[in-house]
Backbone bond lengths (Angstrom), bond angles and torsions (degrees), N, CA, C in turn:
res aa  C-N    CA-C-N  psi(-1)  N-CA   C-N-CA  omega(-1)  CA-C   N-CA-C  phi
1 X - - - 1.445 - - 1.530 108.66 -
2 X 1.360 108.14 135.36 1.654 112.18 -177.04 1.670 113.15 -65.11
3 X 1.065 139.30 137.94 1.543 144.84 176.79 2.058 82.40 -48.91
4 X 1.209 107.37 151.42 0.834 134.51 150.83 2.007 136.64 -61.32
5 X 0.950 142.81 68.35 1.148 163.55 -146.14 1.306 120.52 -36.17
6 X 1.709 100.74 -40.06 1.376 104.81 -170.05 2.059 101.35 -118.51
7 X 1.742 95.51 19.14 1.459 94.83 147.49 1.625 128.31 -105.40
8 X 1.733 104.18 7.00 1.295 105.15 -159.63 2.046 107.86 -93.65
9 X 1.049 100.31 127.69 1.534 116.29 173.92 1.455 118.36 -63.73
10 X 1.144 124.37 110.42 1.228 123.49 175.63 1.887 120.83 -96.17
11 X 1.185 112.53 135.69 1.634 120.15 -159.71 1.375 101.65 -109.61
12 X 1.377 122.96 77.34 1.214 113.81 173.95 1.425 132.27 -99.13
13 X 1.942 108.57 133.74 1.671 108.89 -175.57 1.201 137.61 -89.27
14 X 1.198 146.76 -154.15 1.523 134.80 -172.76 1.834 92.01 -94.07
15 X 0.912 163.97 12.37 1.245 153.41 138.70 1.366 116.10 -45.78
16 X 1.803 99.06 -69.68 1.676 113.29 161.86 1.273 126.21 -23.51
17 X 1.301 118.72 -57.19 1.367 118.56 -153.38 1.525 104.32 -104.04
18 X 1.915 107.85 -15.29 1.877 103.74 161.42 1.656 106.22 -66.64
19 X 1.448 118.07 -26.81 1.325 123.21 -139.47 2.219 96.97 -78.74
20 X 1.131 86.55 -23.74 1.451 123.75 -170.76 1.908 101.31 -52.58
21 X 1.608 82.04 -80.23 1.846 117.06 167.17 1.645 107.71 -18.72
22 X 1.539 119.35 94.98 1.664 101.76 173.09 1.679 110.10 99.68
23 X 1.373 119.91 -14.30 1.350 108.65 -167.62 1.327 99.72 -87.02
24 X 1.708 129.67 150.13 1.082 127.59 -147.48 2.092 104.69 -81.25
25 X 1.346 102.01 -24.30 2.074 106.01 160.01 1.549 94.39 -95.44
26 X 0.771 137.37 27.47 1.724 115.86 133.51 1.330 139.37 2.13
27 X 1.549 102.64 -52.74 1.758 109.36 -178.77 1.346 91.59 -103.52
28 X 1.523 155.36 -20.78 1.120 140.04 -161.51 1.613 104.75 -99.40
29 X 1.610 103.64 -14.73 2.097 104.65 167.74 1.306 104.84 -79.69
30 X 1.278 102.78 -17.26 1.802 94.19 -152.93 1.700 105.54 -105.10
31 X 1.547 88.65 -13.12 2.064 98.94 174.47 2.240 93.12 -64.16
32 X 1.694 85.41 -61.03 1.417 101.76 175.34 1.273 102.70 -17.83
33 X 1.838 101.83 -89.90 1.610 99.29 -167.03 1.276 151.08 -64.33
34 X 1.912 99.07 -14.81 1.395 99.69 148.66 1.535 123.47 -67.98
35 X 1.482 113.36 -26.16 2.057 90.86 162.31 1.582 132.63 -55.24
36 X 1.687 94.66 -22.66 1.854 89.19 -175.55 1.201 110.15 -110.88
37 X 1.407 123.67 20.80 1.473 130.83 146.08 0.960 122.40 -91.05
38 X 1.396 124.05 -51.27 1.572 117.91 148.59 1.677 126.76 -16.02
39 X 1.981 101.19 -54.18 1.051 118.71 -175.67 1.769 135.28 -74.23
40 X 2.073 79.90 -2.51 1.677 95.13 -170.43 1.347 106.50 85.74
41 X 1.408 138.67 12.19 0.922 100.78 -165.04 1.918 107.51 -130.27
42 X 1.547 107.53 29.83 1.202 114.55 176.27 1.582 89.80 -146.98
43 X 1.921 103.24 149.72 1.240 128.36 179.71 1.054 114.81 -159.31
44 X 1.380 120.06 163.00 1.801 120.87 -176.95 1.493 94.32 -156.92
45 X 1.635 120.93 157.94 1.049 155.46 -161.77 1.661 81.82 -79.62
46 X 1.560 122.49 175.89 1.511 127.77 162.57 1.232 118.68 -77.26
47 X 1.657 103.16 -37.42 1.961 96.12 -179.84 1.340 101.45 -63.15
48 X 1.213 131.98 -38.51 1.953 111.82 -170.69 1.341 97.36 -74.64
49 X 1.260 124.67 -26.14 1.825 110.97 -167.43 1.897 97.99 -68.69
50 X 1.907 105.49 -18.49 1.796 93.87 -171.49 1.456 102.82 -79.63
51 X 1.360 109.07 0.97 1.632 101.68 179.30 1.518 107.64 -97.38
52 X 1.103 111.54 -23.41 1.037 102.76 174.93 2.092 121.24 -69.07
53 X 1.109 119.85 -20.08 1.526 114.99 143.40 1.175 139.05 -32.46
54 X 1.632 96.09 -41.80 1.740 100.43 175.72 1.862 114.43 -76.35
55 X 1.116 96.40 14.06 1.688 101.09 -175.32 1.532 110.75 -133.73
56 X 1.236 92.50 69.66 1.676 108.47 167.21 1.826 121.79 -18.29
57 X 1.014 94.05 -61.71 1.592 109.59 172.25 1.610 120.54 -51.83
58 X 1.468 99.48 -46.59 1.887 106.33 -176.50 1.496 93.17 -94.93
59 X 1.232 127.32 -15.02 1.633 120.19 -166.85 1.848 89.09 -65.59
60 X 1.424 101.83 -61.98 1.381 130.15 -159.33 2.076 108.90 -37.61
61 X 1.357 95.80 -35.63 1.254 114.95 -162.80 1.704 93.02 -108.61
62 X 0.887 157.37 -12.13 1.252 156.40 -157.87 1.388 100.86 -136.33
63 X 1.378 156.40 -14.06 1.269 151.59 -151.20 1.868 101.96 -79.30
64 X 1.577 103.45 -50.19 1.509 111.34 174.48 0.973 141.20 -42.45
65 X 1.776 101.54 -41.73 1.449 118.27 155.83 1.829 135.02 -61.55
66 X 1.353 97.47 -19.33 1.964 103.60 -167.26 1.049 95.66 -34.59
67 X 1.216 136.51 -54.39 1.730 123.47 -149.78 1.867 90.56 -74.74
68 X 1.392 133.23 -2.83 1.389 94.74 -168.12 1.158 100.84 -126.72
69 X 1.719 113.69 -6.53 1.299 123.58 171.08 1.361 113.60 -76.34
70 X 1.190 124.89 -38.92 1.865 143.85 -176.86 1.071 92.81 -58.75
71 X 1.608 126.60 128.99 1.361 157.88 119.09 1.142 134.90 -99.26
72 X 1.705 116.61 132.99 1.237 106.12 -159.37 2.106 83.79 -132.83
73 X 0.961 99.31 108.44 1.650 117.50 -171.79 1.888 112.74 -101.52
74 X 1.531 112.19 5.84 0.890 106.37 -174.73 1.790 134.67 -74.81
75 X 1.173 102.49 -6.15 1.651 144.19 -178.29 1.795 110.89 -89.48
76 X 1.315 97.39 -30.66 1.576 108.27 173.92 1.434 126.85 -80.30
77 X 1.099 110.16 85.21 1.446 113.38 169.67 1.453 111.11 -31.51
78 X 1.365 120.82 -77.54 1.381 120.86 -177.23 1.098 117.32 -12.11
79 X 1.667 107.16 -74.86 1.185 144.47 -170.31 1.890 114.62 -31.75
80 X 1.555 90.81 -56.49 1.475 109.98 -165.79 1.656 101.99 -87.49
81 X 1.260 99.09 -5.87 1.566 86.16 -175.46 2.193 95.61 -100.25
82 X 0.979 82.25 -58.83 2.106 81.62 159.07 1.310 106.28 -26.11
83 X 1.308 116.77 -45.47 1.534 111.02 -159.04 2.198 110.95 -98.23
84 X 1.213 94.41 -11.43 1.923 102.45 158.93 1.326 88.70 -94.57
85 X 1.107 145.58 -33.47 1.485 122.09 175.56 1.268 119.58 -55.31
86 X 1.384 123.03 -74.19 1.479 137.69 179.71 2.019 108.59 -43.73
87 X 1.926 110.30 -34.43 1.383 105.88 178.62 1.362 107.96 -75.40
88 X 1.440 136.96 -24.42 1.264 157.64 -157.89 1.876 81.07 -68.92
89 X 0.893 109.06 -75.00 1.479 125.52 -173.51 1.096 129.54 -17.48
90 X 1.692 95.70 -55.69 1.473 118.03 178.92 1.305 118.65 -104.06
């Protein structure tokens, strides 16, 4: 059975959210991604949220959210072991 779509968590890094910065739908990713933060369903570590400062534009629109976008997973076994899994991979 396929994961379910609108239970899936998305982990986004400071690439993402420069990649964002300047692109000509700009406000129509970022309408987007404030729905699936709203929705719970996007988060990022703190170092990508410090990149996200350098992007005036996504800072501006994303600042409201920090507390719900910020994850700090470093305490999570699970978490960190998912994540040598998935690098293992690649």
């Amino acid at each position: 059975m396929a994961p379910d779509a609108r239970q899936t968590i998305y982990v986004v890094d400071a690439s993402s959210w420069i990649s964002i910065e300047g692109h000509p739908a700009q406000n129509r990713i970022l309408s987007r991604v404030v729905e699936m933060i709203e929705g719970g369903r996007i988060e990022c570590p703190p170092e990508a949220w410090a990149e996200v400062l350098k992007c005036p534009w996504v800072h501006a629109w994303l600042d409201q959210y920090q507390d719900r976008l910020i994850k700090r997973h470093r305490q999570n076994a699970n978490y960190l072991a998912l994540i040598g899994e998935i690098a293992h991979r690649f």
